[in-house]
C-alpha positions as CSV (number, residue, x, y, z in Angstrom):
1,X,-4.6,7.9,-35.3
2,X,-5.9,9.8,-32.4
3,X,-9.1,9.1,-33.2
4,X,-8.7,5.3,-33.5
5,X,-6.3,4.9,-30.0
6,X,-9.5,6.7,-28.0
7,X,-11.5,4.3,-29.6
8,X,-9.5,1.5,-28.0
9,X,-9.1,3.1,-24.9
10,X,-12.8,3.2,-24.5
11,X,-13.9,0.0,-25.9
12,X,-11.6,-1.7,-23.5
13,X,-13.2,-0.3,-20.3
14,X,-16.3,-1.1,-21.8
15,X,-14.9,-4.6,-21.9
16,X,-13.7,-4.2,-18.2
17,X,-16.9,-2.1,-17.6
18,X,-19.0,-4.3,-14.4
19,X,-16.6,-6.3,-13.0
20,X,-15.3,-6.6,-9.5
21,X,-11.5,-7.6,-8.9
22,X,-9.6,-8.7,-6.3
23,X,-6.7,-6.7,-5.4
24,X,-4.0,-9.1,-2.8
25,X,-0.5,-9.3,-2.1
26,X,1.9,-9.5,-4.8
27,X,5.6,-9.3,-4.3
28,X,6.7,-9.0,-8.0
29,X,4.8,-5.1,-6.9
30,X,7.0,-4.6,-4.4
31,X,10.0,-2.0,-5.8
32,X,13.8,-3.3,-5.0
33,X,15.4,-1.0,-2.8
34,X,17.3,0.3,-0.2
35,X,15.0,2.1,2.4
36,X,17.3,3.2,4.8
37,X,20.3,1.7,6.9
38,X,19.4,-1.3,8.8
39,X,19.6,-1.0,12.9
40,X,20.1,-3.5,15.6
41,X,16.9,-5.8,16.4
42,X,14.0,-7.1,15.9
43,X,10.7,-5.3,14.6
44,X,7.7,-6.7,15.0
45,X,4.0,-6.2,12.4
46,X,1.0,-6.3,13.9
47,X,-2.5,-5.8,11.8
48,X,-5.1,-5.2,14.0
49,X,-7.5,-6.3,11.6
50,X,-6.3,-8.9,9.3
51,X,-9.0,-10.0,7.0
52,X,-10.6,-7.0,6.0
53,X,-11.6,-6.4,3.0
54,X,-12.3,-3.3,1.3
55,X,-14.2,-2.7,-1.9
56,X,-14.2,0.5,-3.4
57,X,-14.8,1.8,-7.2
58,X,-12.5,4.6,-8.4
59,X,-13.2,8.3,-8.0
60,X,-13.3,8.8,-11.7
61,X,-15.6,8.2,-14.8
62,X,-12.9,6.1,-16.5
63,X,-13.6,2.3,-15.3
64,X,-16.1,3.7,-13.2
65,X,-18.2,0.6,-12.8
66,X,-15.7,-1.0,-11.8
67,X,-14.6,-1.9,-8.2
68,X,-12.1,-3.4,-6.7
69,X,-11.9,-5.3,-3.4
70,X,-8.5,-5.1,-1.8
71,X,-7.2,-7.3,0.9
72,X,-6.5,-4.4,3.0
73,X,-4.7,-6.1,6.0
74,X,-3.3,-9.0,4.1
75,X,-1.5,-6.4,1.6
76,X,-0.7,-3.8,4.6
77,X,1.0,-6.9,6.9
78,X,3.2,-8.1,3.7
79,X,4.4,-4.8,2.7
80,X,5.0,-4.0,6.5
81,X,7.0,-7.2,6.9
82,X,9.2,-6.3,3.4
83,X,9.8,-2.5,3.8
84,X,10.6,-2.8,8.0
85,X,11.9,-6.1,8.2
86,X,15.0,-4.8,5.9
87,X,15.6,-2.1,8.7
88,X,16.0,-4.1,11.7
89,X,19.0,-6.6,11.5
90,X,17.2,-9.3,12.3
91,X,14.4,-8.6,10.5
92,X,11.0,-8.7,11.2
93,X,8.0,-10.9,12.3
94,X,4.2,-11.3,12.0
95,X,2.7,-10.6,15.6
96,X,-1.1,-11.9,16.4
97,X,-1.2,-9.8,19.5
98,X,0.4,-7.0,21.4
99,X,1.1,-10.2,24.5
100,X,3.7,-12.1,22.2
101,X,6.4,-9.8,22.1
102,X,9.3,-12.2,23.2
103,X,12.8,-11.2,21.5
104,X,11.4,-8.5,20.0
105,X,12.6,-4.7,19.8
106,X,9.5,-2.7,18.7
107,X,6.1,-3.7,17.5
108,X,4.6,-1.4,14.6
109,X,0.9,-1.5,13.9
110,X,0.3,0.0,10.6
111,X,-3.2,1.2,9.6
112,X,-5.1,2.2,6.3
113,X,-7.2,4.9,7.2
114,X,-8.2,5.5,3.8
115,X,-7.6,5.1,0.4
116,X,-9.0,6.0,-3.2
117,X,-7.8,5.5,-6.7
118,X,-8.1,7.4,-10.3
119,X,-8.0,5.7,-13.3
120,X,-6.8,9.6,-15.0
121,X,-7.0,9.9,-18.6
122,X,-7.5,13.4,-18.8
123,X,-3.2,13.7,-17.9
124,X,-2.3,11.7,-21.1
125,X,-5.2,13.8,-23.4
126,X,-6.9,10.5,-24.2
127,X,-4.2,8.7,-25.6
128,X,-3.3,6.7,-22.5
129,X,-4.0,6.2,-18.6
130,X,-2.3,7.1,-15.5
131,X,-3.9,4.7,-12.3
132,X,-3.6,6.8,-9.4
133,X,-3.7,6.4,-5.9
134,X,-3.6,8.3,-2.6
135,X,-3.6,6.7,0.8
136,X,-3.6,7.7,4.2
137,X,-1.5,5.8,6.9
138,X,-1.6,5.5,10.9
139,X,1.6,4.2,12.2
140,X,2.1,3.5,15.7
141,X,5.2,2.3,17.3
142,X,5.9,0.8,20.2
143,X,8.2,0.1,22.6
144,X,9.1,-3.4,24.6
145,X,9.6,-3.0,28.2
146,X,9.4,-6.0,31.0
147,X,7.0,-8.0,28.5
148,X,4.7,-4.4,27.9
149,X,4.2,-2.1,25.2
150,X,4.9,1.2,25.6
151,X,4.0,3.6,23.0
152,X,6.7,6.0,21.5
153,X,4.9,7.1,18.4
154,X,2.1,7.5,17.0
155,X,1.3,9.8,13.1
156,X,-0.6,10.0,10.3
157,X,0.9,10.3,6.8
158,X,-1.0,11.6,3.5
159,X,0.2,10.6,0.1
160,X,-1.2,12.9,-2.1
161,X,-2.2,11.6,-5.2
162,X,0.7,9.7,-6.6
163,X,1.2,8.0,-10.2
164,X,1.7,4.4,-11.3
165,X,3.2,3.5,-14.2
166,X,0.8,5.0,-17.6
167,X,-0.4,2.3,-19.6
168,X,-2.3,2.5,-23.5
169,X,-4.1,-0.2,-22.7
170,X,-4.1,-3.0,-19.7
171,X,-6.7,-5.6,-19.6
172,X,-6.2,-6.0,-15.5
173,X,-6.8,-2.4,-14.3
174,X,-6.9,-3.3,-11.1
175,X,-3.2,-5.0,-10.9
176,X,-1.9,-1.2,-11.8
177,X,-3.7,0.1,-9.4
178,X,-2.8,-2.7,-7.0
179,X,1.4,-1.9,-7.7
180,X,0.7,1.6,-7.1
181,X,-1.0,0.8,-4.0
182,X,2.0,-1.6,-2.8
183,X,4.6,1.0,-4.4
184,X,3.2,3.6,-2.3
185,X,2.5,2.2,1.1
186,X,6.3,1.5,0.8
187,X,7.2,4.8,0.5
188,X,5.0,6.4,3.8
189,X,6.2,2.9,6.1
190,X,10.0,3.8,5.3
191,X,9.3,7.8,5.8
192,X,8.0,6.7,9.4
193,X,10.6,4.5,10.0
194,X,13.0,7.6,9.4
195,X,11.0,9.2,12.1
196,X,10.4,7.3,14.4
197,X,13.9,5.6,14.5
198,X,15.4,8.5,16.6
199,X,12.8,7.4,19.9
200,X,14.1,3.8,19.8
């Protein structure tokens, strides 16, 4: 039986073996929540690039032909807009540029730095796989005053390599490494909203 699940495993990356997925937005990856206790006003998201695209293979020998190419600002300005706007009481809004701030609180301008991803087998001894996922995260806050922005914080945050959900087998890699992606950049935007809430 041991024998016979490896085999599986590694005849379906050989099926996935080559190919190049795209990794967008998805809300059904977004986890239902409570991130924190909402306060008064509006939040603003701006991206400062909004269509880039990122394609990157995995840093591991499972899958490893494959590669991915993730929608980093799209997925960055939806998750922004989910996990913030549910702190501010009246929510929050896609910003083009740092001018159009009218009615609003705070801008954030959230930033991949970087990001990789595992595909780990080695964790489950061959019998299943772990996608994995670190990113790292600028946040920079800041401040409305008399139609400016005024910057009141600025820091980077490291994930560490976190864990998605282990799978036997999955014929979309790239979707669990997407949730994980989405999962995760969830969790470092409401950390910095716990720290930066106190400067508001």
């Amino acid at each position: 039986m041991y024998l016979i699940k490896k085999l599986i495993i590694f005849f379906a990356f050989l099926f996935i073996v080559g190919c190049t997925s795209d990794a967008t937005f998805r809300d059904s990856f977004l986890e239902r929540r409570s991130q924190g206790t909402p306060i008064p006003g509006k939040v603003g998201i701006i991206i400062s690039v909004p269509d880039e695209i990122r394609t990157l293979g995995p840093s591991s020998y499972s899958g490893s032909a494959t590669k991915i190419n993730f929608s980093i600002g799209k997925i960055t300005k939806e998750v922004a807009l989910s996990t913030y706007g549910k702190l501010f009481l009246d929510g929050g809004i896609y910003i083009e540029d740092k001018t159009k701030i009218e009615n609003i609180t705070i801008v954030v301008e959230p930033k991949i730095l970087d990001l990789d991803y595992k595909y780990n087998q080695l964790k489950n001894i061959g019998f299943a796989i772990t996608p994995q996922v670190q990113i790292v995260l600028l946040v920079k806050v800041y401040k409305t005053k008399n139609e400016l922005l005024e910057t009141i914080f600025e820091r980077t945050y490291d994930s560490g390599i976190k864990d998605g959900d282990t799978y036997f087998m999955d014929l979309e890699p790239a979707g669990t490494i997407n949730k994980t992606l989405h999962v995760e950049l969830q969790n470092l935007m409401a950390l910095s909203f716990k720290d930066f809430k106190n400067k508001l």
